[in-house]
mmJSON file of the N, C-alpha and C atoms, coordinates in Angstrom:
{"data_MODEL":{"atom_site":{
"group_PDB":["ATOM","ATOM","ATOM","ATOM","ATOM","ATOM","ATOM","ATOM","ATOM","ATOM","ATOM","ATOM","ATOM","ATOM","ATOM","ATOM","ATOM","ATOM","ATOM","ATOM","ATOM","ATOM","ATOM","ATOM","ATOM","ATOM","ATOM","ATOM","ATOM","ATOM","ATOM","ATOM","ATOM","ATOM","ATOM","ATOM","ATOM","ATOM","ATOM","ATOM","ATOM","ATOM","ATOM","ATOM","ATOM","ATOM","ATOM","ATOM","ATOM","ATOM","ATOM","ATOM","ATOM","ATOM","ATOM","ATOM","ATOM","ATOM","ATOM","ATOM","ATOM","ATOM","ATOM","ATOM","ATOM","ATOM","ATOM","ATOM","ATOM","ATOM","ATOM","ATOM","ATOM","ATOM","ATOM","ATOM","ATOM","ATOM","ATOM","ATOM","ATOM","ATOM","ATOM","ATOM","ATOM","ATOM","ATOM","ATOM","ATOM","ATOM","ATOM","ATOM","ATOM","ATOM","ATOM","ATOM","ATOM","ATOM","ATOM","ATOM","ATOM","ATOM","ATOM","ATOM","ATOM","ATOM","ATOM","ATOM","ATOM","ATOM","ATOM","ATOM","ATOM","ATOM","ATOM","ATOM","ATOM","ATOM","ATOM","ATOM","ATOM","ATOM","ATOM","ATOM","ATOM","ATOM","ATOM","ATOM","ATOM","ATOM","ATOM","ATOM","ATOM","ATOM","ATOM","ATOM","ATOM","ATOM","ATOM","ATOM","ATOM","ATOM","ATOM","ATOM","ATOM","ATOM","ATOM","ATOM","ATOM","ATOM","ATOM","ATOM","ATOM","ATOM","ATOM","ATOM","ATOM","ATOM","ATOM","ATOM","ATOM","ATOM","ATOM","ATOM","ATOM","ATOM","ATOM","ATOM","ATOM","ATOM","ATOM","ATOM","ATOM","ATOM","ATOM","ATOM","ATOM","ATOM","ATOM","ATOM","ATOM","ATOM","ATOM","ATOM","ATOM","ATOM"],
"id":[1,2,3,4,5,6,7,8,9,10,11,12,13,14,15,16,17,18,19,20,21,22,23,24,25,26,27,28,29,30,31,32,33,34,35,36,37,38,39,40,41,42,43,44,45,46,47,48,49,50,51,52,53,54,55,56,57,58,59,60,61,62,63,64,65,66,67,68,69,70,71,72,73,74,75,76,77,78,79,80,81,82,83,84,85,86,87,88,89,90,91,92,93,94,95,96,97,98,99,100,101,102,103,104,105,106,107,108,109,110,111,112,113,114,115,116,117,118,119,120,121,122,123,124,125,126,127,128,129,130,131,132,133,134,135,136,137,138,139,140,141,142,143,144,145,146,147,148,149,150,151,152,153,154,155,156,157,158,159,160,161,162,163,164,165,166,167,168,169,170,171,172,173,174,175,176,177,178,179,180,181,182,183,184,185,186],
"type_symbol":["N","C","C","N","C","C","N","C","C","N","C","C","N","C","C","N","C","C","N","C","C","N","C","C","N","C","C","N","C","C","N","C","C","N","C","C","N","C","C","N","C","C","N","C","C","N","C","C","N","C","C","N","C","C","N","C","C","N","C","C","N","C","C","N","C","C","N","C","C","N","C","C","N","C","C","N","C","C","N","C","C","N","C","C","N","C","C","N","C","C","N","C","C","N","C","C","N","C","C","N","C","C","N","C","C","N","C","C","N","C","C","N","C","C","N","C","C","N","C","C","N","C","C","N","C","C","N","C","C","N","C","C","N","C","C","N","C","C","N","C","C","N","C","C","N","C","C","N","C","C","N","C","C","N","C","C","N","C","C","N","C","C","N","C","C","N","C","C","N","C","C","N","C","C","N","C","C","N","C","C","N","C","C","N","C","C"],
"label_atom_id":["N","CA","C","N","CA","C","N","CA","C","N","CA","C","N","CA","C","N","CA","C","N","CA","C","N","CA","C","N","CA","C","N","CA","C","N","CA","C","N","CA","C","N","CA","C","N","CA","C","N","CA","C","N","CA","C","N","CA","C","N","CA","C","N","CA","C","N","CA","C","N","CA","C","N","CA","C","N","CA","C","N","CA","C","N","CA","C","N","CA","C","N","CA","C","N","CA","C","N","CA","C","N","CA","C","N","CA","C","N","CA","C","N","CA","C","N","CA","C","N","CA","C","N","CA","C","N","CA","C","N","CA","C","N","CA","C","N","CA","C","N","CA","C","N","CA","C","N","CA","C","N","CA","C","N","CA","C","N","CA","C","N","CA","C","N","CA","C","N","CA","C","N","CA","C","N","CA","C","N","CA","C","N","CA","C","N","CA","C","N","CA","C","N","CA","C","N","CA","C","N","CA","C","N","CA","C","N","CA","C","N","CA","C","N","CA","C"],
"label_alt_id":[null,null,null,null,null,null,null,null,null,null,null,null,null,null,null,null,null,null,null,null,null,null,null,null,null,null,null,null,null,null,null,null,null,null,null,null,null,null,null,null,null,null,null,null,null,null,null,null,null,null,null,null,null,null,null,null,null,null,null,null,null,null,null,null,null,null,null,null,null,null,null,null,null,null,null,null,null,null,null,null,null,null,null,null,null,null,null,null,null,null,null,null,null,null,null,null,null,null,null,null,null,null,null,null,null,null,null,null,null,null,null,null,null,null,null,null,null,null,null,null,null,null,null,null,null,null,null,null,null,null,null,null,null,null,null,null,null,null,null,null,null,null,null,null,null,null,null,null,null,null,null,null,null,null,null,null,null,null,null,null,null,null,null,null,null,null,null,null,null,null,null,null,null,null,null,null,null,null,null,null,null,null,null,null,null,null],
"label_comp_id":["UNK","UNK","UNK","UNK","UNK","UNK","UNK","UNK","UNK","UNK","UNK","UNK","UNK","UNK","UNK","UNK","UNK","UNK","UNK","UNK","UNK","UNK","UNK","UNK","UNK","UNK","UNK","UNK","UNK","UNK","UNK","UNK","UNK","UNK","UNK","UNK","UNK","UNK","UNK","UNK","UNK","UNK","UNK","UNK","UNK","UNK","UNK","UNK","UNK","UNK","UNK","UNK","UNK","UNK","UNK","UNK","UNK","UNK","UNK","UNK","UNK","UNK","UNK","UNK","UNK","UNK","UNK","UNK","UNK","UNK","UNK","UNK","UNK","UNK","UNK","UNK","UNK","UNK","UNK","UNK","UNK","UNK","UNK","UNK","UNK","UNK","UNK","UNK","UNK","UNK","UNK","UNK","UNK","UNK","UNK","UNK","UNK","UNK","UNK","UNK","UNK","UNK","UNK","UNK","UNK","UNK","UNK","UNK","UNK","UNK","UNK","UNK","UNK","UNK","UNK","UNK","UNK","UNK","UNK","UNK","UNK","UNK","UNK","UNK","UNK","UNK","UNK","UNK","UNK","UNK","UNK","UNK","UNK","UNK","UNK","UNK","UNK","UNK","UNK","UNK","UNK","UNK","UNK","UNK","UNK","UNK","UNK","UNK","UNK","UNK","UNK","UNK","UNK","UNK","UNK","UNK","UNK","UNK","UNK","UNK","UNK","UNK","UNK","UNK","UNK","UNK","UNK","UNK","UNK","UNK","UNK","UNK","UNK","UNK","UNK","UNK","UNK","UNK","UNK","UNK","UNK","UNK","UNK","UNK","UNK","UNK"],
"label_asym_id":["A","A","A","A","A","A","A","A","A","A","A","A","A","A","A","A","A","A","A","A","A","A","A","A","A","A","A","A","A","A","A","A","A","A","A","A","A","A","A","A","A","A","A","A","A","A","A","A","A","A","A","A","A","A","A","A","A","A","A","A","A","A","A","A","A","A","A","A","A","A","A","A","A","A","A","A","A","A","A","A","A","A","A","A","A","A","A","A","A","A","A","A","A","A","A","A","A","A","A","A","A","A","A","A","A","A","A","A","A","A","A","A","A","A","A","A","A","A","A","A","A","A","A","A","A","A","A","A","A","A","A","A","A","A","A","A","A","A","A","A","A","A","A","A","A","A","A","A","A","A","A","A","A","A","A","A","A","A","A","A","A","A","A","A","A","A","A","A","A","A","A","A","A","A","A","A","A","A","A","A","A","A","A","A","A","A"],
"label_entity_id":["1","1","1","1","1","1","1","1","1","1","1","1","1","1","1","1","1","1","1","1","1","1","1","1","1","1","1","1","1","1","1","1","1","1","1","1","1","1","1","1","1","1","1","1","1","1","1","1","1","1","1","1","1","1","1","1","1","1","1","1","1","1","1","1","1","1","1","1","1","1","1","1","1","1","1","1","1","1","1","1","1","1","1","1","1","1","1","1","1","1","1","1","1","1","1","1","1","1","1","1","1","1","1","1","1","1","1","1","1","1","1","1","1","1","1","1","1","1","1","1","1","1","1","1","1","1","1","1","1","1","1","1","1","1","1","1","1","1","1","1","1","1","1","1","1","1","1","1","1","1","1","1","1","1","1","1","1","1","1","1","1","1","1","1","1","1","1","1","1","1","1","1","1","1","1","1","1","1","1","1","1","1","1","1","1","1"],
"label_seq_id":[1,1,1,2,2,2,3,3,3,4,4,4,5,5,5,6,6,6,7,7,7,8,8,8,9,9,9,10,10,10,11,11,11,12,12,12,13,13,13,14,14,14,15,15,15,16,16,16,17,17,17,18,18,18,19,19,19,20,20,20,21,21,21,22,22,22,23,23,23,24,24,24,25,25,25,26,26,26,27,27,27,28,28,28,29,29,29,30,30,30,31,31,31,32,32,32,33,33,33,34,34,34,35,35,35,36,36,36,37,37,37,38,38,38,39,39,39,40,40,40,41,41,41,42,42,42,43,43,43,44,44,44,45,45,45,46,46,46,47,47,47,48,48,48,49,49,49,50,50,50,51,51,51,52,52,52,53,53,53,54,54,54,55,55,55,56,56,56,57,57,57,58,58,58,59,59,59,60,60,60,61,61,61,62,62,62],
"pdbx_PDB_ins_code":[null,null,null,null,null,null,null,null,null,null,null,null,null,null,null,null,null,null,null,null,null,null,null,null,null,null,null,null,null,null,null,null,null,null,null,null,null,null,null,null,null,null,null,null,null,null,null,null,null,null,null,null,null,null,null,null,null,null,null,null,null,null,null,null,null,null,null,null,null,null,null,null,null,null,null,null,null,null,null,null,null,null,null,null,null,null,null,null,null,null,null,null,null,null,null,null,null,null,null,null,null,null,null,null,null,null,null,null,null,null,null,null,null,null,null,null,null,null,null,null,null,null,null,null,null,null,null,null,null,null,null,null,null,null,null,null,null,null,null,null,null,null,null,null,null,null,null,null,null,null,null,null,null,null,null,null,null,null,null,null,null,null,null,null,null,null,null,null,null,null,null,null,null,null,null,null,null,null,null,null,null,null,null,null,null,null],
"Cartn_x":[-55.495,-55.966,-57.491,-57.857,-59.675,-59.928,-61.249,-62.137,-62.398,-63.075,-63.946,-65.299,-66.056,-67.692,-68.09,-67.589,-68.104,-67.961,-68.627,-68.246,-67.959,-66.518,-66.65,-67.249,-68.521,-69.479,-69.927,-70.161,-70.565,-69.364,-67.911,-66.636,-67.206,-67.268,-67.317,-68.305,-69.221,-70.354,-70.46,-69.618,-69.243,-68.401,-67.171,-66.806,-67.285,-68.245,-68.889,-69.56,-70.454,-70.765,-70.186,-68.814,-68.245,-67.3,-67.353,-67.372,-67.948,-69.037,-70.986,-70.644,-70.352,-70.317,-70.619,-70.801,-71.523,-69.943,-70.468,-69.213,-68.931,-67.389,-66.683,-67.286,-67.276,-67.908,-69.241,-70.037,-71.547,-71.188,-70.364,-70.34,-70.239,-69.123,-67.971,-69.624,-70.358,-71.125,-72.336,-72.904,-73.754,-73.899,-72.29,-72.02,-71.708,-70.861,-70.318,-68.899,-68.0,-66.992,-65.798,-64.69,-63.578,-63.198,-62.814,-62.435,-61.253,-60.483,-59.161,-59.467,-60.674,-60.945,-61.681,-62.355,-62.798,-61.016,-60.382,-59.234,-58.364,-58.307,-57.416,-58.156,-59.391,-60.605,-59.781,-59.638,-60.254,-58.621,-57.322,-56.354,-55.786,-56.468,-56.356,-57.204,-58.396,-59.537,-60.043,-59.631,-60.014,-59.664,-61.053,-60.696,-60.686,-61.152,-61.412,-63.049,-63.754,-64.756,-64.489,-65.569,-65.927,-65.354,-64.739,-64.451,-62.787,-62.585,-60.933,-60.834,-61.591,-60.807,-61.426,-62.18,-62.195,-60.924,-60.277,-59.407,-58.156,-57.887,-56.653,-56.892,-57.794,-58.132,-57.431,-58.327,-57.468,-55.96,-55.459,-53.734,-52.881,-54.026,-53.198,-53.593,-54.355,-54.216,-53.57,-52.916,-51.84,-50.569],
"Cartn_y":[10.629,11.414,11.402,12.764,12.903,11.647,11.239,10.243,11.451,11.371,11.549,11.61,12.587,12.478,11.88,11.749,11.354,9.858,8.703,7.585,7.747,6.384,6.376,6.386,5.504,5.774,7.295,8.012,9.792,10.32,10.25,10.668,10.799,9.295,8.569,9.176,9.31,10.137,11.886,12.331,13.877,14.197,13.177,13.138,12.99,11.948,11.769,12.9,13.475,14.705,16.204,16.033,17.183,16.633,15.219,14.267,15.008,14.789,15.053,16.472,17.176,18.346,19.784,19.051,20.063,21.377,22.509,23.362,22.924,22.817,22.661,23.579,25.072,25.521,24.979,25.323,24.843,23.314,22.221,21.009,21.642,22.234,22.312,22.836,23.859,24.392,23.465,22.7,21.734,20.819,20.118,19.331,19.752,21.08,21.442,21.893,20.984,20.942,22.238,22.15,23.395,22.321,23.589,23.447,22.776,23.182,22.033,20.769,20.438,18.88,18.208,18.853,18.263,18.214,19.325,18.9,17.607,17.303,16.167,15.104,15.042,13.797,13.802,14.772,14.552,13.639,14.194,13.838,11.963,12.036,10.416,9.39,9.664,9.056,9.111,10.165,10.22,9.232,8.609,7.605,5.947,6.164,5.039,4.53,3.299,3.485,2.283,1.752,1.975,0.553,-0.3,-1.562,-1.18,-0.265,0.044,0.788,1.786,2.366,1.768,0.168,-0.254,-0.814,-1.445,-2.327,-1.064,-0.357,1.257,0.808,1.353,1.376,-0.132,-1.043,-2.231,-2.106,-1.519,-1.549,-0.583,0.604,1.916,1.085,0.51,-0.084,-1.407,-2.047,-2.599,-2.397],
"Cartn_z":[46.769,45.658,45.651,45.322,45.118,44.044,44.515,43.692,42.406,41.004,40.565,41.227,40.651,41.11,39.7,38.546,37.249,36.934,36.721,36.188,35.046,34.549,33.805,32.538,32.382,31.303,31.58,32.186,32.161,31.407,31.359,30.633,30.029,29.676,27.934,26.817,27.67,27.655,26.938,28.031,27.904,26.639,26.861,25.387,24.201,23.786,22.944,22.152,23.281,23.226,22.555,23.102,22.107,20.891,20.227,19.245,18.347,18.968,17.773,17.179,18.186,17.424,18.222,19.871,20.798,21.282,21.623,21.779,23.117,23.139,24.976,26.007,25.742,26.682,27.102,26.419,26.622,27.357,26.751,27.563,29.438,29.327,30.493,31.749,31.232,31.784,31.897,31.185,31.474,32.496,32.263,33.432,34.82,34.752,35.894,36.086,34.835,34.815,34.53,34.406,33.62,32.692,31.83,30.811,30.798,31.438,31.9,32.226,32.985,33.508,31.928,31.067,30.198,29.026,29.37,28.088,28.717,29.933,30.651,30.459,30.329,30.236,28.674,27.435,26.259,26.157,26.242,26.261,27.223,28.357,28.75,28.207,27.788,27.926,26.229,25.169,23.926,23.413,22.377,21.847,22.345,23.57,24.468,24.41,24.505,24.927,26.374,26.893,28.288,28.778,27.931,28.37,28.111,27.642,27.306,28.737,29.0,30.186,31.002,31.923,32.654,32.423,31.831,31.441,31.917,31.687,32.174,33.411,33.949,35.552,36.058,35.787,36.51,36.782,35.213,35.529,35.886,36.34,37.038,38.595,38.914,40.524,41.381,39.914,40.229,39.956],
"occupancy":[1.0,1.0,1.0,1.0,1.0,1.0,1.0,1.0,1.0,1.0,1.0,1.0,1.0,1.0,1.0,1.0,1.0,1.0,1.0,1.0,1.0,1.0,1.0,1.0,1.0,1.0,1.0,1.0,1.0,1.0,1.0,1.0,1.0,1.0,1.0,1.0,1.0,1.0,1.0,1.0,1.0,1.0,1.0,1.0,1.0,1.0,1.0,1.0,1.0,1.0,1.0,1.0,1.0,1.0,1.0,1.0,1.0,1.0,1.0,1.0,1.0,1.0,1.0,1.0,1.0,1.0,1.0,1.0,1.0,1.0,1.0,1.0,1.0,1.0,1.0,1.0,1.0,1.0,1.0,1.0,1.0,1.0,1.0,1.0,1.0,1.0,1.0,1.0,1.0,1.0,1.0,1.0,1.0,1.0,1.0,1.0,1.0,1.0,1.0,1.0,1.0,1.0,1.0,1.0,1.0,1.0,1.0,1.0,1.0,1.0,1.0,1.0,1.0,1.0,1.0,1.0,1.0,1.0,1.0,1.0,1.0,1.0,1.0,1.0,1.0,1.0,1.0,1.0,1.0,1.0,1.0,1.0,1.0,1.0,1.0,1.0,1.0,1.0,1.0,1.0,1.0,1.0,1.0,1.0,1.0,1.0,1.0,1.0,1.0,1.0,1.0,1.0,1.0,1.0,1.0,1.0,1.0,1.0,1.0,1.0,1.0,1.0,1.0,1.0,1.0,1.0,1.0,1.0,1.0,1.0,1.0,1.0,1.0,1.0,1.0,1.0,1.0,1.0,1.0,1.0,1.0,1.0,1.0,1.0,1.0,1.0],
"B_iso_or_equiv":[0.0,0.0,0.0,0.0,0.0,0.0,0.0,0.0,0.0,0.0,0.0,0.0,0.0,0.0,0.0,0.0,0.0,0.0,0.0,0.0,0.0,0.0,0.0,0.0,0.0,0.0,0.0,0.0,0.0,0.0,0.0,0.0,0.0,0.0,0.0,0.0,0.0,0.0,0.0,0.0,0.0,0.0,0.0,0.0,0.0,0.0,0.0,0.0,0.0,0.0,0.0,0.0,0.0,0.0,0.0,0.0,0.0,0.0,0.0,0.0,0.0,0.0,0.0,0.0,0.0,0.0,0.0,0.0,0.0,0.0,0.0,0.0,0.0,0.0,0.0,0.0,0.0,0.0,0.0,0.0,0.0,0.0,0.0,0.0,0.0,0.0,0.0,0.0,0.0,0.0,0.0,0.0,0.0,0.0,0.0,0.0,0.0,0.0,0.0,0.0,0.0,0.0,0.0,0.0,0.0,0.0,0.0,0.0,0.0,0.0,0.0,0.0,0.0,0.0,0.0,0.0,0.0,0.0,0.0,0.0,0.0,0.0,0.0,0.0,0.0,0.0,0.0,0.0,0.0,0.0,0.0,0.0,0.0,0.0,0.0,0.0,0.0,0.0,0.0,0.0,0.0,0.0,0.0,0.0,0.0,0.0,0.0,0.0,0.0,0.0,0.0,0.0,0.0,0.0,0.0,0.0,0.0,0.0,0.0,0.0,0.0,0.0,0.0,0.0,0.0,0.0,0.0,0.0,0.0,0.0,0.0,0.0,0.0,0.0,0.0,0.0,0.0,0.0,0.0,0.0,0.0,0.0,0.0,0.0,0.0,0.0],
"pdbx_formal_charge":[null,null,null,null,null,null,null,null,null,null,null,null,null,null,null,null,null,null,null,null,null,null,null,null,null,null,null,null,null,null,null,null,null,null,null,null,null,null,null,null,null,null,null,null,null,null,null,null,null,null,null,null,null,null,null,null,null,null,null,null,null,null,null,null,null,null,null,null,null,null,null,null,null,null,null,null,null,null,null,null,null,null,null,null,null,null,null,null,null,null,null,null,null,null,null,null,null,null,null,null,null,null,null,null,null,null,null,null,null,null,null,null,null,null,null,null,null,null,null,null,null,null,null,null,null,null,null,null,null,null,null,null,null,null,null,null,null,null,null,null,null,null,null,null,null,null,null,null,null,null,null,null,null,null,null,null,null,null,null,null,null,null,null,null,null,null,null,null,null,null,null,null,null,null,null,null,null,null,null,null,null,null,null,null,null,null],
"auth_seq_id":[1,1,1,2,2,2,3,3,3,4,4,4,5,5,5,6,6,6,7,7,7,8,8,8,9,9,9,10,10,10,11,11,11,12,12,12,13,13,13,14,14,14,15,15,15,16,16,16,17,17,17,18,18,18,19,19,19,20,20,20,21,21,21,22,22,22,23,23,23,24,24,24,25,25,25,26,26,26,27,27,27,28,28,28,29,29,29,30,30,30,31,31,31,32,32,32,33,33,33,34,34,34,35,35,35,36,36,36,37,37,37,38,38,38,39,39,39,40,40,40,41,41,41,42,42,42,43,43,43,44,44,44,45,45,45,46,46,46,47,47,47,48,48,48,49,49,49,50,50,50,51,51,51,52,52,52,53,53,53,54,54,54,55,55,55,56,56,56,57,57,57,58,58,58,59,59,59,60,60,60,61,61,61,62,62,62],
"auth_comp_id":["UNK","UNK","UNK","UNK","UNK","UNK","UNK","UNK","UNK","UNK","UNK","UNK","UNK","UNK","UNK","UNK","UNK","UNK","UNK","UNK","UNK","UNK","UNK","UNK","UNK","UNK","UNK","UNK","UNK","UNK","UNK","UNK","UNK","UNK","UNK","UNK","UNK","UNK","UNK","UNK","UNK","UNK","UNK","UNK","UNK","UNK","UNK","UNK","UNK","UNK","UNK","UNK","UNK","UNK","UNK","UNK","UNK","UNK","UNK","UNK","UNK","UNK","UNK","UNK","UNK","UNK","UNK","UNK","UNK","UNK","UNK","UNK","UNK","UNK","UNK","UNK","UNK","UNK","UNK","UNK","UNK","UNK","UNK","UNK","UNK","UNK","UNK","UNK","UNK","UNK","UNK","UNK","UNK","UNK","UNK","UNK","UNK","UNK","UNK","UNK","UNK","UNK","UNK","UNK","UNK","UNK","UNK","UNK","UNK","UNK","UNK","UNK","UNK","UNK","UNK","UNK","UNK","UNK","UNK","UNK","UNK","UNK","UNK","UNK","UNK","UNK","UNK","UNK","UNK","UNK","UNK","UNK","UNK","UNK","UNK","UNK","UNK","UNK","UNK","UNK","UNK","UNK","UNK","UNK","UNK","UNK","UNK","UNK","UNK","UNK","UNK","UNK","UNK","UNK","UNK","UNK","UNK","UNK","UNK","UNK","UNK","UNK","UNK","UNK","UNK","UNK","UNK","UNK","UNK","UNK","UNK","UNK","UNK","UNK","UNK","UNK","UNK","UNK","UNK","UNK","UNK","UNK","UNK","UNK","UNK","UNK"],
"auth_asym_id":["A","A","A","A","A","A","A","A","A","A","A","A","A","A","A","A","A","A","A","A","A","A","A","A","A","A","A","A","A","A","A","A","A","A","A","A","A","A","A","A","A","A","A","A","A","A","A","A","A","A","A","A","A","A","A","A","A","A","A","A","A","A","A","A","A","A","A","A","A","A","A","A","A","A","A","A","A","A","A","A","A","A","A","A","A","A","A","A","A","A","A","A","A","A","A","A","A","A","A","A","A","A","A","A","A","A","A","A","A","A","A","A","A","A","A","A","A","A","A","A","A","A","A","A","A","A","A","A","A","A","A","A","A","A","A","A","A","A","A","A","A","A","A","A","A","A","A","A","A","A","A","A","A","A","A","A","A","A","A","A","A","A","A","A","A","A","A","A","A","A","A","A","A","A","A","A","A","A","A","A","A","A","A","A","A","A"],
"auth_atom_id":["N","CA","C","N","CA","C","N","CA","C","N","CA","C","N","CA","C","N","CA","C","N","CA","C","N","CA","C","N","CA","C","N","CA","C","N","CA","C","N","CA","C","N","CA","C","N","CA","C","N","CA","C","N","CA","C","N","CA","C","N","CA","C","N","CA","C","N","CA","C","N","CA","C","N","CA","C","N","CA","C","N","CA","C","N","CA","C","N","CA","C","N","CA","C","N","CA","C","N","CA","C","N","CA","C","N","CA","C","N","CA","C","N","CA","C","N","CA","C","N","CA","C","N","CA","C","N","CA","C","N","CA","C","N","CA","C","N","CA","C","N","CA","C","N","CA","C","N","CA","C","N","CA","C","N","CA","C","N","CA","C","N","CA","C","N","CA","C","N","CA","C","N","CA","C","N","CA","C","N","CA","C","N","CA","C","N","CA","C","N","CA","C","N","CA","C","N","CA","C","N","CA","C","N","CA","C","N","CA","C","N","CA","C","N","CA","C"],
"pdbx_PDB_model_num":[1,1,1,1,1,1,1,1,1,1,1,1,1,1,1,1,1,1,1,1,1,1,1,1,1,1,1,1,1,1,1,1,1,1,1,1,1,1,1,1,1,1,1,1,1,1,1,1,1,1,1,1,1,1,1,1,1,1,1,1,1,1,1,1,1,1,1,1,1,1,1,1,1,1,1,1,1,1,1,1,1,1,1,1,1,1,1,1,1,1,1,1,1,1,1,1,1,1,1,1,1,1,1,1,1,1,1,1,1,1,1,1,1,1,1,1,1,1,1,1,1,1,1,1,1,1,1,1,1,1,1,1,1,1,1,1,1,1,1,1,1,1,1,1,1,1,1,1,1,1,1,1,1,1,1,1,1,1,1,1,1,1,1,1,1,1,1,1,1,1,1,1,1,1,1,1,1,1,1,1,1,1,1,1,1,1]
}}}
């Protein structure tokens, strides 16, 4: 499976971002991303911050 080009803290990040109040498009286009990769980020990853989804990761690789 493809790597990410985004670290986690950048997600965490991106999300935050449309948190605050910023519009998805404008995110999606800033970064680079679709709109689909930011709704799959918002849906696995919402609500997480950066020691929760290191902690995911460990246990999706065992």
């Amino acid at each position: 499976m493809r790597t990410s080009r985004f670290s986690d803290s950048q997600i965490i990040a991106i999300l935050k971002q449309a948190e605050g109040g910023s519009p998805v498009p404008e995110l999606c286009r800033e970064h680079g991303i679709s709109s689909a990769t930011f709704y799959k980020w918002r849906a696995k990853y919402g609500g997480m911050d950066a020691s929760l989804m290191a902690r995911m990761k460990e246990l999706e690789e065992e």
